[in-house]
C-alpha positions as CSV (number, residue, x, y, z in Angstrom):
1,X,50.6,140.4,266.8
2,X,51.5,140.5,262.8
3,X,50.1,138.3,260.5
4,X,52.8,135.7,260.9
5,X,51.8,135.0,264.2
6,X,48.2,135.4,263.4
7,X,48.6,132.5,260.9
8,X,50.0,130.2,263.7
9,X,46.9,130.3,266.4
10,X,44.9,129.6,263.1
11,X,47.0,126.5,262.3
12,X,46.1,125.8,265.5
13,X,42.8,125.4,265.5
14,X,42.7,122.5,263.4
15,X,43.5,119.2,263.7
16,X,45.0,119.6,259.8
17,X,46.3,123.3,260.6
18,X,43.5,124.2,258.2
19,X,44.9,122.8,254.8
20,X,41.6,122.0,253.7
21,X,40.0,125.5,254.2
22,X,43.0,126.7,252.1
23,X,42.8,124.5,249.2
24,X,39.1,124.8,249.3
25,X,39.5,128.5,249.0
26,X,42.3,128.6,246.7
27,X,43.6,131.7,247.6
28,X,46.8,131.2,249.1
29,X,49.4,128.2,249.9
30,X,49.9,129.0,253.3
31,X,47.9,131.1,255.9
32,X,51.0,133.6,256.0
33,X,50.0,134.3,252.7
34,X,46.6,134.4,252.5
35,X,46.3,137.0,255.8
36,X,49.6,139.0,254.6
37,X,47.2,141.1,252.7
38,X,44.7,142.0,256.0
39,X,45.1,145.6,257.6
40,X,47.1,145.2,260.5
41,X,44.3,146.5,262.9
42,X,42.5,142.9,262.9
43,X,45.6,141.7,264.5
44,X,45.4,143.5,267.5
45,X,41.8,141.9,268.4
46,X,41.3,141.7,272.1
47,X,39.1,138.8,272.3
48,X,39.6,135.2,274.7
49,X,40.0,133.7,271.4
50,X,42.1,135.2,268.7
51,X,42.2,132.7,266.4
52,X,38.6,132.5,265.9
53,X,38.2,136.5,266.2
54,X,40.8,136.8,263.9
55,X,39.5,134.4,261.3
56,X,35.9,136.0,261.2
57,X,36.9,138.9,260.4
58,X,39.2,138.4,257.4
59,X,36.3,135.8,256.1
60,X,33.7,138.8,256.7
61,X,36.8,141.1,253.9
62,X,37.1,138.2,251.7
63,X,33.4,138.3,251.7
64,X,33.4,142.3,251.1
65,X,36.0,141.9,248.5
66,X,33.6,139.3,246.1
67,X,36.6,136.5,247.3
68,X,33.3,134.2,247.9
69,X,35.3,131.2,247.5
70,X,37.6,131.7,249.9
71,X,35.2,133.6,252.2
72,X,33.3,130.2,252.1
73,X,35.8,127.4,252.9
74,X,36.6,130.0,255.4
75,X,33.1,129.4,256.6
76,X,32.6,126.0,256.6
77,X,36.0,125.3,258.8
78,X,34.8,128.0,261.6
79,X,31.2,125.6,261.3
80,X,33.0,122.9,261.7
81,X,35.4,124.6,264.7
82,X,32.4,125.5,266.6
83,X,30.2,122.2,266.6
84,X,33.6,119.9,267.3
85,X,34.3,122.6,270.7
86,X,31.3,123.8,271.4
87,X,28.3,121.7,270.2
88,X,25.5,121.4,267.4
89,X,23.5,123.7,269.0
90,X,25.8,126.1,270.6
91,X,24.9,129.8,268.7
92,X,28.0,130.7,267.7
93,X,27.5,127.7,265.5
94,X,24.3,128.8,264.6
95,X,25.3,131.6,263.6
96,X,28.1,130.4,261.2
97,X,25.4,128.2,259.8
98,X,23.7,131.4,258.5
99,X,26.6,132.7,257.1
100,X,27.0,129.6,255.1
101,X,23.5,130.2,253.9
102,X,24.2,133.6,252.9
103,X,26.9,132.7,251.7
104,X,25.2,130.0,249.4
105,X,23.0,132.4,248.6
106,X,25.6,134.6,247.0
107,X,26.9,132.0,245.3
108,X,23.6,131.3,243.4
109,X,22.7,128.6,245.5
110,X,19.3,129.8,246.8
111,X,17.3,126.8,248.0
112,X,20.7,125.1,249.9
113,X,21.5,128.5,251.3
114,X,18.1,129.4,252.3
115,X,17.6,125.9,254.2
116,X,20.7,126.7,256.6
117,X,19.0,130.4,257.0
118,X,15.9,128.7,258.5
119,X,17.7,126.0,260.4
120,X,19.7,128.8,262.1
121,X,17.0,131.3,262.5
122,X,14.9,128.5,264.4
123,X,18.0,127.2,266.3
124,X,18.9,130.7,267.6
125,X,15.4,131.6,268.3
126,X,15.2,128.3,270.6
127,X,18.7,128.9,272.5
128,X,19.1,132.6,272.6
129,X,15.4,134.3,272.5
130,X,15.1,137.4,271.0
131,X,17.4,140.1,272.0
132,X,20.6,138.5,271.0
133,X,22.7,140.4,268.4
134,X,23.9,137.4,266.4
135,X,19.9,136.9,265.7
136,X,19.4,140.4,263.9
137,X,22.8,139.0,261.7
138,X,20.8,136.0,260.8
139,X,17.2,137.6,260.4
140,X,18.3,140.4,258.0
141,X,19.9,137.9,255.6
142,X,16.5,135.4,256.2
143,X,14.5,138.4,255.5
144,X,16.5,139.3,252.1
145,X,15.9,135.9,251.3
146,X,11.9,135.9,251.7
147,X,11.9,139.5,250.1
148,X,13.7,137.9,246.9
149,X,11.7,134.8,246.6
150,X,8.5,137.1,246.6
151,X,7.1,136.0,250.1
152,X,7.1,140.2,251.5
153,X,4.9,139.7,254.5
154,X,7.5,136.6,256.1
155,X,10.2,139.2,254.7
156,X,8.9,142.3,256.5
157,X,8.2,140.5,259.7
158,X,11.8,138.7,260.3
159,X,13.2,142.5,259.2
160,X,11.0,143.7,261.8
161,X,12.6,141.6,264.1
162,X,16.0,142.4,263.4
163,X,15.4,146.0,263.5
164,X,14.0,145.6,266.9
165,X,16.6,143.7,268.3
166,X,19.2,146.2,266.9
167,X,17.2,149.2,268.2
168,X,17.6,147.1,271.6
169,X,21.2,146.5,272.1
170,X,22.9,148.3,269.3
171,X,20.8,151.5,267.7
172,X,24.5,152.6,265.5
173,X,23.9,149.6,263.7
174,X,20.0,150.3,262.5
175,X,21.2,151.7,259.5
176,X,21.4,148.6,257.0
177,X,18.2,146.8,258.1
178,X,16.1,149.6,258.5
179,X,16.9,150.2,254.9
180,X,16.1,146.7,253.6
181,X,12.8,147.1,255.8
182,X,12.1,150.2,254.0
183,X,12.5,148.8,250.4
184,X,10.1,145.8,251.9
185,X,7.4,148.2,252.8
186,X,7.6,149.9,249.3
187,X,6.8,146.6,247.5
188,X,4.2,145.9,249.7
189,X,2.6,149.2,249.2
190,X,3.8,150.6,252.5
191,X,4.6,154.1,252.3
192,X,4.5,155.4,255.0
193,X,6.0,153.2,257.6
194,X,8.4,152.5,254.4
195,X,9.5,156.3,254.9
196,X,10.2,156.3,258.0
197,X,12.9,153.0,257.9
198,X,14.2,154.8,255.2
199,X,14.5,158.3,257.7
200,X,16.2,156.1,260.2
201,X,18.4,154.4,257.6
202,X,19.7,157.7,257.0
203,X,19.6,159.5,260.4
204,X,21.7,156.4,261.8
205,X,24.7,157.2,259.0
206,X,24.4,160.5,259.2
207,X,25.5,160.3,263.2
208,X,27.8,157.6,262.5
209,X,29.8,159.1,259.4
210,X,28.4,162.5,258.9
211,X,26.8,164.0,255.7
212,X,29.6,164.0,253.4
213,X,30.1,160.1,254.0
214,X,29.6,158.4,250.5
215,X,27.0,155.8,253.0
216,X,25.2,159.3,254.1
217,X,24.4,160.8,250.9
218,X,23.0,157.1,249.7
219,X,20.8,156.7,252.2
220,X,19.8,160.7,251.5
221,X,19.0,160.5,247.8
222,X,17.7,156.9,248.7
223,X,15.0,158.3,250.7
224,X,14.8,162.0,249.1
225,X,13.7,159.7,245.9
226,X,11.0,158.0,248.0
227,X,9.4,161.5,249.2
228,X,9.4,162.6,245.7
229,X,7.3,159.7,244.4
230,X,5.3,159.6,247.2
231,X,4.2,164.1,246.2
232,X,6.1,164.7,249.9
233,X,7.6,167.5,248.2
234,X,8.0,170.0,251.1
235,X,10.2,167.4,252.8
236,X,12.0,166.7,249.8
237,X,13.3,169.8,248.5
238,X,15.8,170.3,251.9
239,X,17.0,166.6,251.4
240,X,17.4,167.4,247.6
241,X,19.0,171.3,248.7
242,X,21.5,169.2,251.2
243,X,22.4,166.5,248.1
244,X,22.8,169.5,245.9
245,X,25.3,170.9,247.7
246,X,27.4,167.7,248.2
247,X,27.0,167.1,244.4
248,X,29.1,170.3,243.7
249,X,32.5,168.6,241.5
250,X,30.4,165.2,241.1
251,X,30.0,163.0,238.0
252,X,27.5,164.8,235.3
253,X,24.9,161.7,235.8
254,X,25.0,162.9,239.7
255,X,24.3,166.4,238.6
256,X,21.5,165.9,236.3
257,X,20.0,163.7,238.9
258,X,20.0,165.9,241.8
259,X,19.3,169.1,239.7
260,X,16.0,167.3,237.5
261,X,14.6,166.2,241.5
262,X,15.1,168.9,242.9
263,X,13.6,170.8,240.1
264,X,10.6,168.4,240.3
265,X,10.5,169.1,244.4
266,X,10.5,173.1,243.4
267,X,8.1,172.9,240.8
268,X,5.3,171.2,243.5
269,X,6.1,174.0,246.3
270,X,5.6,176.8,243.8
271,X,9.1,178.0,243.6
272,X,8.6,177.6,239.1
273,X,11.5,180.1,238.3
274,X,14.0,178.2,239.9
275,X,12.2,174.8,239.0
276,X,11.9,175.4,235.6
277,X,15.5,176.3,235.5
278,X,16.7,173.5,237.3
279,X,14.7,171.1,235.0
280,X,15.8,172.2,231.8
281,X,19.7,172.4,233.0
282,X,18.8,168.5,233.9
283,X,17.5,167.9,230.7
284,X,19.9,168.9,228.8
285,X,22.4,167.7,230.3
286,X,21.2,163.9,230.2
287,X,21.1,163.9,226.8
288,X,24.5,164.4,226.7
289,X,25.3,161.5,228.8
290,X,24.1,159.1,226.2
291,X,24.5,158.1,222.9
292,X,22.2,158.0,219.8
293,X,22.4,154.4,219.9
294,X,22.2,154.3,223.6
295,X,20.2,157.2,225.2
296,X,20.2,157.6,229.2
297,X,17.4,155.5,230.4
298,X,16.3,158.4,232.5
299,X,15.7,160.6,229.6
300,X,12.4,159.9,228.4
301,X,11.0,160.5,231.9
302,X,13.0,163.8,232.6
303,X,11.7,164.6,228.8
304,X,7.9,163.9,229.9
305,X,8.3,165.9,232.6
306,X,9.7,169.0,230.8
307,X,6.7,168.7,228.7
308,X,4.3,168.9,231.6
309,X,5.9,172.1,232.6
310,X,5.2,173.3,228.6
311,X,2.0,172.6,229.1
312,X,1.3,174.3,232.5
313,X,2.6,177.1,231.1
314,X,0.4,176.5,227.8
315,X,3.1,176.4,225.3
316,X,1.7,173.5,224.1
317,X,3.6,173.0,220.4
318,X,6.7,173.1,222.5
319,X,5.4,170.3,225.5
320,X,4.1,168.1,221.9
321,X,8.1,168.7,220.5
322,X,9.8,167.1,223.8
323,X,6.8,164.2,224.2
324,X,7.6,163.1,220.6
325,X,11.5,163.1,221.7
326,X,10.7,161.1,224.2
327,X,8.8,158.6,222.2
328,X,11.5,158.4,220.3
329,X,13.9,157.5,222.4
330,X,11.8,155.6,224.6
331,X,11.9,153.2,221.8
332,X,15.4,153.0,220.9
333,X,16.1,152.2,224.6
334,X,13.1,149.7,225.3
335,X,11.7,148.7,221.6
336,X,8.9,149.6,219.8
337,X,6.6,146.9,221.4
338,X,7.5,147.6,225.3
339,X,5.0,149.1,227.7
340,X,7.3,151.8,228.4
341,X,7.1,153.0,225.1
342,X,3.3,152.4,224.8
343,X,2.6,155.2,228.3
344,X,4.7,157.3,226.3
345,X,2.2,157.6,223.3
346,X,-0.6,157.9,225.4
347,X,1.4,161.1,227.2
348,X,1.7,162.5,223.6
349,X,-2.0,161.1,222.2
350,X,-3.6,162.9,225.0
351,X,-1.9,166.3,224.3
352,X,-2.7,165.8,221.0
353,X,-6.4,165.0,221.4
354,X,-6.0,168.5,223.7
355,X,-4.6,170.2,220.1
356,X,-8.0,169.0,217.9
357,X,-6.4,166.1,216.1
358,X,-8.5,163.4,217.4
359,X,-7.8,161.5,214.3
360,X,-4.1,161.3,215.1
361,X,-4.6,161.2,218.5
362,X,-6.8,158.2,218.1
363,X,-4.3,156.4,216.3
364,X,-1.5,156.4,218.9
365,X,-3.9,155.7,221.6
366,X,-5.7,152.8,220.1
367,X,-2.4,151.1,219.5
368,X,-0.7,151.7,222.8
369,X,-4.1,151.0,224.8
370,X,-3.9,147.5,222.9
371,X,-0.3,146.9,223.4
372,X,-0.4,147.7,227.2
373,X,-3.2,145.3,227.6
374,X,-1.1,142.6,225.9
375,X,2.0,143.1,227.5
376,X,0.2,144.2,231.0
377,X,-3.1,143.1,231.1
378,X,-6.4,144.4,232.1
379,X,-5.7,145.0,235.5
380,X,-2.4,146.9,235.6
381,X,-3.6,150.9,236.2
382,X,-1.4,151.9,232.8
383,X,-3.9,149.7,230.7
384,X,-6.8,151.1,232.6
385,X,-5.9,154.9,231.8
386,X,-5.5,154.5,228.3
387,X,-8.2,152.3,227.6
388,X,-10.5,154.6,229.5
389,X,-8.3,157.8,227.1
390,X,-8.8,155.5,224.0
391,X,-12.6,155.2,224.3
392,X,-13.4,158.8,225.4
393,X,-11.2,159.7,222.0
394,X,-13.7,156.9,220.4
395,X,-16.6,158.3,221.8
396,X,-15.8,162.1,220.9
397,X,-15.0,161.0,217.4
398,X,-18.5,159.1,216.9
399,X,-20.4,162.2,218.1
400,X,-18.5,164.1,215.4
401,X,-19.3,161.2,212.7
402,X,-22.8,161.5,213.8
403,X,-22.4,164.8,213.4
404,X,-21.5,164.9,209.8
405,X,-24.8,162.1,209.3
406,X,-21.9,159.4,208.7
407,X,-24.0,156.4,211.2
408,X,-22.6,153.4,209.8
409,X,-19.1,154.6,211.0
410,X,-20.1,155.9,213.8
411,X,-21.3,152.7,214.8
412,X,-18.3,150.7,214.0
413,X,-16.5,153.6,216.6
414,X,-18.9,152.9,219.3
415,X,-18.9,149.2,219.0
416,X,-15.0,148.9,219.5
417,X,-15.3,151.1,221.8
418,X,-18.4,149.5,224.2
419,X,-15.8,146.1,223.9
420,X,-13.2,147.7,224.5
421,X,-14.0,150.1,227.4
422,X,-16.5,147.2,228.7
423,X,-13.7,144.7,228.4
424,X,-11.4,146.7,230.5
425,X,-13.2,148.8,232.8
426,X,-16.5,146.9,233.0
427,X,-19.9,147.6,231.4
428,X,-20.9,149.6,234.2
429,X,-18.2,152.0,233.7
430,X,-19.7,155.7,232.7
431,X,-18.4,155.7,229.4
432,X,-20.7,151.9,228.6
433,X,-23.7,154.4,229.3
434,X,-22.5,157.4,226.7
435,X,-22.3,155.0,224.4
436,X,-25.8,153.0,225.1
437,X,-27.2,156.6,225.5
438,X,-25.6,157.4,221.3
439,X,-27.0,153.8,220.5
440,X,-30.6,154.7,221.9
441,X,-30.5,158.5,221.0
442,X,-29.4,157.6,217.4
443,X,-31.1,154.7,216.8
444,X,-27.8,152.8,216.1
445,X,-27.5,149.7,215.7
446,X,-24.4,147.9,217.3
């Protein structure tokens, strides 16, 4: 079959020879020309009804191709095919019913779309049970949906479902749900179970395309990212040896990327020499990859980490050079008022403090401690850490006023610092009884 006669079992089909799915879709004048651009291979379809076979699949590449128009009215005529032959509640209907929801979705329309999700979900659910294929296809894309609106737990459970169903009845296909799961499970928290969707994500391409396959190495540095966040280091450095490898000839973002992880993987299974190497290869090459204007986001953090190594290493001056870089650029990329750039002054305040300069130190960390709690509040675990650095800088400064016989300021230190800390961390945090223990031992009056 060619597309010519392809086009003519689709005129077919409807009562119109499908003139409104066309001029909904606006893509062509004629269904000649709207499937002359289709590979050839969907033509052949061996199915006991063409038509429809052939019709899903060029929707699902108009779909692929961003043609959501088209891929749409394409849509809403197989709907309305399958409820006119085969009834309301048949599943193939269902099922088209979803698509239209996802398809919604896509479109922007997120409460419309997520409606038909529901109503198909249930309406499978009810005439198929649970180990039907086309009920994965419509619980993945009901999952996304819960997963965007914020509502994880209903996410993770329909995902669940699908995943079990494709484990069931078609394992080669685990490999796009499992991943979704596995991103679910890392908002939620999840780590664990997260990593292991994420393994499967990748085992499943890795049989199906091998480990060059563009699919493979995503899923690889998807999950080799995961282990390294989650200090699963010895796992990660043979994902990040295998990427590595692949990356040979790849894009200089690619390469700084899989040579700063890897670097960071080495660094935590004592391989250092190599590490270290790695790391500052990385580094410099990412701030190549930006401009002055326009640094590369991942800069700052590859900077930061550099440092670390300077200061394990206790070249100190050195680690203090790279954390002011990184300031730096932290705040032509995010502003001088984000949160991002605020952790990064408490990184370089805390070395500091390390050096002797408490004054200094003090400075920076009393002004990022106050913007994080502004921007992130009192609960978030960036304000708690430097709140809890800015008062033990507080408190080691007041012991030094005291110290010199200087109580009045000493007291003013101590008194930001017990509503600060107390504020924060509560007034039953250690640091509230150093400073009631100055107060008393001093006979200070707050």
């Amino acid at each position: 079959m060619n597309h010519v006669e392809a086009a003519a079992l689709v005129r077919g089909m409807f009562d119109d020879e499908g003139r409104a799915i066309l001029a909904e879709g606006g893509a062509a004048p004629s269904w000649e020309d709207a499937l002359a651009p289709m590979p050839p291979q969907i033509f052949g379809v061996k199915d006991s009804n063409p038509g429809i076979a052939i019709l899903t699949m060029a929707r699902d590449m108009w779909n692929r191709s961003g043609d959501l128009r088209m891929a749409t009215a394409v849509t809403r005529g197989l709907l309305g095919w399958h409820v006119a032959n085969q009834g309301r509640e048949h599943p193939d209907s269902y099922v088209e019913l979803g698509a239209l929801g996802y398809l919604a979705q896509r479109a922007g329309k997120e409460a419309e779309g997520a409606q038909m999700l529901e109503e198909a979900w249930s309406g499978l659910r009810s005439v198929v049970g649970g180990r039907d294929l086309r009920l994965a296809v419509v619980a993945g894309n009901l999952g996304l949906h819960y997963a965007r609106s914020g509502d994880l737990e209903r996410g993770e459970h329909v995902l669940e479902q699908a995943l079990r169903i494709r484990e069931r009845i078609a394992p080669e296909t685990v490999a796009h749900v499992a991943g979704q799961l596995g991103e679910v499970r890392l908002r939620l928290g999840r780590v664990d179970t997260a990593l292991e969707c994420l393994r499967q994500a990748w085992l499943c391409e890795l049989d199906a395309h091998g480990e060059p396959h563009p699919r493979t190495v995503a899923r690889a540095r998807e999950l080799a990212l995961v282990l390294n966040k989650a200090r699963k280091f010895r796992e990660s450095v043979a994902m990040w040896r295998g990427l590595d490898a692949l990356a040979q000839g790849a894009p200089p973002e690619v390469l700084a990327e899989v040579g700063f992880q890897l670097g960071v993987a080495l660094y935590h299974t004592h391989k250092r020499d190599e590490a270290i190497r790695r790391v500052q290869q990385a580094v410099a090459l990412t701030r190549t990859l930006g401009t002055g204007d326009s640094p590369h986001a991942e800069l700052p953090d590859r900077l930061s980490f550099a440092a670390q190594i300077d200061i394990d290493m206790r070249r100190p001056y050195d680690a203090e050079g790279l954390l002011t870089e990184a300031v730096e650029i932290q705040t032509r990329i995010s502003g001088a008022d984000s949160p991002d750039t605020a952790r990064r002054y408490v990184q370089l305040a805390n070395l500091i403090a390390k050096l002797g300069r408490i004054d200094e130190a003090m400075g920076y960390m009393d002004g990022a401690s106050s913007l994080l709690l502004s921007t992130l509040g009192p609960e978030h675990a960036h304000t708690q850490m430097a709140v809890e650095a800015t008062v033990g800088l507080l408190i080691a400064k007041s012991t030094q006023m005291l110290d010199l016989g200087e109580r009045r300021e000493a007291a003013e230190l101590l008194r930001h610092a017990k509503s600060l800390g107390g504020g924060v961390l509560g007034f039953d945090h250690p640091d509230q009884l150093a400073i009631q223990k100055l107060v008393t031992d001093h006979r200070l009056r707050l």
